[in-house]
N, C-alpha and C positions, 0 to 999 in steps of 0.2 A: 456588409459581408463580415463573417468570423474568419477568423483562422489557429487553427490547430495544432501548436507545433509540439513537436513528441522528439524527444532527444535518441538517436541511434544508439541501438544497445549499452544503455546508458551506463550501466554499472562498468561494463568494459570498457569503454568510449574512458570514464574516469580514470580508470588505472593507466590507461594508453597515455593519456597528459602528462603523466609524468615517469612513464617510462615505454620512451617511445617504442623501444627493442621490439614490444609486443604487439606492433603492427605486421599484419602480411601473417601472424604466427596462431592457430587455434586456440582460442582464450576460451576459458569458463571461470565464472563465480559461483563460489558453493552458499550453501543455505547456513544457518547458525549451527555451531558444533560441526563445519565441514561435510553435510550428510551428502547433499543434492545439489545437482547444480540448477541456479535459478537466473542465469542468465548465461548466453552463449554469443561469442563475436559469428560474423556470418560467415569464417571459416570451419568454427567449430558445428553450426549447422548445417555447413556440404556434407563433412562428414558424417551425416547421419545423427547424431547424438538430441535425441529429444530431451526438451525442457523437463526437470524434476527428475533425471535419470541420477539414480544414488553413483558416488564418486566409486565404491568399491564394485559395481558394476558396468565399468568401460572396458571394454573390449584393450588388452596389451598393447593393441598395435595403436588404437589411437591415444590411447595414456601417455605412448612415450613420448607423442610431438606434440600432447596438449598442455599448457598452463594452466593450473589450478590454482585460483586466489580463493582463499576466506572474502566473506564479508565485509568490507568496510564502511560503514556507516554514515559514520561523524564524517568521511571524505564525500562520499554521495551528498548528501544532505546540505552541506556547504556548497558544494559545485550547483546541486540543484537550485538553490538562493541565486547564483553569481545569475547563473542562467535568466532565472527570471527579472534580473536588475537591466539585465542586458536589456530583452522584450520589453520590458517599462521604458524603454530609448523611443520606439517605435508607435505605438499609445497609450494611453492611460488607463485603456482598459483591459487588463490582463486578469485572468480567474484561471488560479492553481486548483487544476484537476489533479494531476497523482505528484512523484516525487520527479517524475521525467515528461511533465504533459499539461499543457495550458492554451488555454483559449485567449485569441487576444483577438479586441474588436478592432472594426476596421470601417467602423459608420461613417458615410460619409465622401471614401475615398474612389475616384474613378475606377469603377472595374478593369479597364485597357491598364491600370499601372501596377496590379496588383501581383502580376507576376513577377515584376522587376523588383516591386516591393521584398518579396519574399525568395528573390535573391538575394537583396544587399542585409536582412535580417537573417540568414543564413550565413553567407560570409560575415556577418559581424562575430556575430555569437561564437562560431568557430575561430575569428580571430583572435576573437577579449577571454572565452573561454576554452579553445581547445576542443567544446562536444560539438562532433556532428549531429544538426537536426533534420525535421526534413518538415515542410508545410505546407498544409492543406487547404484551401479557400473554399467558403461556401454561403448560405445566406442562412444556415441554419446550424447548431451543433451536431446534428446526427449524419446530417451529409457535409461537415466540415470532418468526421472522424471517416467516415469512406472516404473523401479527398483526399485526407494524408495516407491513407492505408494504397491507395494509388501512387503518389506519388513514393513509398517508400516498395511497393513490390512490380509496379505496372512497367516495365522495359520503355515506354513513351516516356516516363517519367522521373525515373530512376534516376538520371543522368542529372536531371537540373533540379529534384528534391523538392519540385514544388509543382502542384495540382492543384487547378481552380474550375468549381464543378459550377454549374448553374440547374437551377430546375428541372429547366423544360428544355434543355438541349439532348440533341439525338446521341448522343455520348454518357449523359448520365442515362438515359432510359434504357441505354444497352447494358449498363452496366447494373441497372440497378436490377432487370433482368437475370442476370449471371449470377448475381451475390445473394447467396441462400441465406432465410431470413435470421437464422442462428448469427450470422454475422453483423447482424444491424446493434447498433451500441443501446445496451435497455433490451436483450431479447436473450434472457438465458435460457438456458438448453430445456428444461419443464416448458417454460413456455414456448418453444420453440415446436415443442411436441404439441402440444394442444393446438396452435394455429396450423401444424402439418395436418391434424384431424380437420381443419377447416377447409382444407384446400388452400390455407397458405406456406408455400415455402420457401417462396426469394421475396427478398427485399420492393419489386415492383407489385408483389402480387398485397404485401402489406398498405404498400402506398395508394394501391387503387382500391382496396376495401373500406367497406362504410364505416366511418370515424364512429357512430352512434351504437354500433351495431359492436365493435371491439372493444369499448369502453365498458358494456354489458356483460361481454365477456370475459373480462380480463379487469381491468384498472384506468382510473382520467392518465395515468402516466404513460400507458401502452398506444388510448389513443392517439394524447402527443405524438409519439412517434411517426403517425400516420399523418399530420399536420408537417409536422417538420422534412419527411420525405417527398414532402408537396411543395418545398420551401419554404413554407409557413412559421416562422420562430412561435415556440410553443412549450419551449422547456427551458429549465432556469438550471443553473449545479443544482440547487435544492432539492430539484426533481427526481435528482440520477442519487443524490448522497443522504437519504433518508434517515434518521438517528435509527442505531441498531437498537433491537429489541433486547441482545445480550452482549454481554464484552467478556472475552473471554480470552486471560494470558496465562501461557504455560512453554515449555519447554525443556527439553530434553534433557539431560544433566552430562557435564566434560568426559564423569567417569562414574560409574556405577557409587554409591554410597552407603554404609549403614551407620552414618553419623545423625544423629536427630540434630545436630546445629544446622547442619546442611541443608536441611530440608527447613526448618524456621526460617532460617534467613532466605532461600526459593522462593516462600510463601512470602516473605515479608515482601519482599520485592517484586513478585509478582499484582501484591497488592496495592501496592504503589503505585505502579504500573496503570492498574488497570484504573482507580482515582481519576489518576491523571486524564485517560481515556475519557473518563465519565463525564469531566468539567468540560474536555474540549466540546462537548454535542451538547453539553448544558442539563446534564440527566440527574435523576439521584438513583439511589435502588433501594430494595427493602431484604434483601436476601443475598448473600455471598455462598458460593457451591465451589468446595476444595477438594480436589481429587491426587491421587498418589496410585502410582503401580512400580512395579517392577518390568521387567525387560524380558517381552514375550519369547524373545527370540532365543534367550539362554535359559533351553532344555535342562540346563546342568545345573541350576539353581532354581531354588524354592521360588512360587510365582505368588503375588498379592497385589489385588487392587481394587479400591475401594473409594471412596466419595460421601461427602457428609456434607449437609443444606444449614447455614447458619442464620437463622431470624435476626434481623436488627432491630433496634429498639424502635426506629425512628426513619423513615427515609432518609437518606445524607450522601453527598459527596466526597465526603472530608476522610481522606485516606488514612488516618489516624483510627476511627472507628472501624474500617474497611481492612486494616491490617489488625488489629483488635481480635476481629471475628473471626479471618482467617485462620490466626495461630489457634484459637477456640478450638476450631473445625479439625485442624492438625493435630492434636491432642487426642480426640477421640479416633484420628485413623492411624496413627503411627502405632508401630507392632517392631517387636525387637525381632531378630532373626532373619533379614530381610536386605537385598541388596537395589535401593532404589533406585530406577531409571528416569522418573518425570515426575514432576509436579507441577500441579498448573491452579489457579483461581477463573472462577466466573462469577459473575453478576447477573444477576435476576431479577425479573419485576420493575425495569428500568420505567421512568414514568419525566418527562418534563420539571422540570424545577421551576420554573416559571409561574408554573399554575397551578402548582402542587397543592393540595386542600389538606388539611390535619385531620387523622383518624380518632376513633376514641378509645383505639390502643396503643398508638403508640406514643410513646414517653415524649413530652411537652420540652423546647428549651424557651430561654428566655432570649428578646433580643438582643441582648450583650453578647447571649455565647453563640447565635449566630450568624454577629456581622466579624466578632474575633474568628473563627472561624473560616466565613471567607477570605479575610485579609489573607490570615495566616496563607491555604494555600494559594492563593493568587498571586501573594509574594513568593511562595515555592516555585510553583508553575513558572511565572517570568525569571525567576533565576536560569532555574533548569533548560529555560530556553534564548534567552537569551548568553548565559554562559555554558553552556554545555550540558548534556544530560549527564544527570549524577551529581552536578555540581552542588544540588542540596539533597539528601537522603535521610527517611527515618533510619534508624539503626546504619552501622556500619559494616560491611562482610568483612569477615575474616578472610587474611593472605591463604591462596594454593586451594580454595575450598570445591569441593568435587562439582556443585554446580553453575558454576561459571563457563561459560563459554568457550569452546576450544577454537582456537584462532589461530590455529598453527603457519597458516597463510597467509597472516593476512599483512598488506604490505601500512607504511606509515601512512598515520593520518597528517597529510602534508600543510592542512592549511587548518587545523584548527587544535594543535600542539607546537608548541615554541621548540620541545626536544625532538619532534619530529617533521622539520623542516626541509625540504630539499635542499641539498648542498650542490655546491656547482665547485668543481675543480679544477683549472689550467696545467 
């Protein structure tokens, strides 16, 4: 058996650990620069307030008894770790799906104990860490992620946070009946549409279609699903986390700019950024695509935006060249007179590193400069993660600069700053 545990509104669930005030009280977390909120306690979802609703569009009356936090990151990220050391108590086979959600196996263990099981890995976790989770049992990942989606909405199961589904029980068939196939884990909404053209729309109607026959249709990953909804384990992470074909960092800026440092150093860091992205999936690219506008929304100023494709000499990883090309790219779109709102980088042409073959255009290195190279960022990478993101940076920004993130909410990072420590007072 799998099990799926998914940490309760996790972003809130963190702030709540260490100030408890915020329990019982409508909580929301906003998105970078304060815009949207991207997570809601489940008081602030009675109230009606849908996911990615912008902060300056709440309704007065529920503003006044809502909590607004910024983003916290470095706290998420840290708590999300504690979390998973906890689960590694239980077995040794844990696979981090997202920042709030991990599969832990369970081969092996009598089915009759596995509820109790995932009681006492519930009250741990919430003991050692503070997050409510809630977990799912199943013999498969796709019906270990409806397990949990039960036990964290289904009134049977609410209460005790833990659902364990079997195959061919008259309680998954009912259910899997019920659950429209849009909701099955691996079935976006495009594809969701096209097997509604087929005459499928719930989840049972996927499970009992010809594996041969949707693999034809569709992709080997979709008919997995059709294996797994039959109990059958049939899909790996690999399956569901295929390397992106583009990376793409950008973001919004604190306060309008028409500073050209501001914007270099946006680029520079977004192309950092997106490096780093690059090595985690193992990829190189051949082309960097930088874009810049202004801020559609003010009528009352001049409006530009524009985007330029930078060829690299060489495929590569190596954020040195990747920020190189960027600023390139920035030079040919930067325009005086002009008050910028975003800038962002993408990478194109993304291709395996692995098995990469040399072209007969692009510029040859020698192996000296590219095993210095990877050292170089691999020693970057394990700093920056191991000690904190940022702790190694090309270039450095300048203090107060417009595109830095507005965090006006955001409360301390408690466990991984020494000056932002919880204090406890008698």
């Amino acid at each position: 058996m799998i099990a799926l545990v998914d940490c309760n509104n996790f972003y809130v669930s963190c702030e709540r650990v260490f100030n408890p005030a915020l329990e019982g009280h409508p909580v929301g977390v906003l998105s970078n620069n304060d815009g949207c909120i991207v997570a809601r306690s489940n008081e602030l979802k009675a109230l009606g307030v849908d996911m990615g609703t912008a902060m300056h569009l709440l309704p007065p009356a529920i503003r006044r008894q809502t909590v607004l936090l910024s983003s916290n990151y470095a706290l998420y990220g840290d708590m999300s770790r504690r979390v998973t050391e906890v689960l590694s108590e239980f077995s040794p086979h844990v696979e981090v799906y997202s920042i709030d959600e991990s599969f832990v196996g369970f081969q092996g263990f009598d089915p009759a104990t596995l509820d109790a099981r995932g009681q006492r890995l519930r009250q741990t976790v919430q003991q050692w860490t503070g997050i409510p989770v809630s977990v799912g049992f199943a013999p498969t990942r796709v019906l270990a992620k409806i397990a949990n989606h039960m036990a964290k909405k289904h009134p049977a199961y609410q209460q005790a946070g833990v659902c364990q589904l079997t195959a061919d029980s008259p309680t998954t068939h009912a259910l899997l009946k019920q659950l429209p196939v849009t909701e099955v884990w691996g079935v976006a909404r495009r594809t969701g549409e096209r097997l509604k053209v087929m005459g499928i729309e719930t989840a049972w109607q996927l499970r009992e279609a010809d594996p041969k026959h949707v693999r034809k249709r569709f992709s080997v990953v979709q008919e997995r699903l059709v294996w797994e909804l039959r109990g059958q384990p049939a899909i790996q992470l690999d399956d569901m986390s295929a390397p992106k074909q583009q990376i793409m960092v950008s973001r919004s800026f604190g306060r309008l700019t028409g500073n050209p440092h501001d914007l270099r150093e946006a680029i520079r860091h977004h192309a950092a950024r997106a490096g780093e992205k690059l090595r985690q999936q193992g990829g190189v690219t051949s082309a960097v695509m930088v874009f810049v506008r202004t801020n559609p929304f003010r009528s009352d100023l001049p409006q530009y935006r524009n985007r330029v494709v930078v060829t690299l000499d060489r495929p590569t990883d190596d954020s040195r060249d990747l920020i190189a090309a960027a600023v390139q790219g920035l030079r040919h779109l930067w325009r005086k007179g002009y008050r910028y709102h975003k800038a962002g980088v993408m990478l194109l042409d993304l291709a395996p590193k692995a098995n990469r073959q040399l072209t007969l255009t692009e510029t040859p290195q020698t192996a000296a400069e590219v095993k210095r190279s990877e050292r170089l960022m691999a020693t970057v990478d394990k700093l920056n993660r191991e000690l904190g993101k940022g702790t190694i940076q090309l270039g450095l920004p300048r203090q107060n600069n417009a595109w830095t993130l507005r965090s006006e909410r955001r409360t301390p990072r408690y466990t991984t700053r020494w000056n932002e420590l919880p204090q406890v007072k008698l």
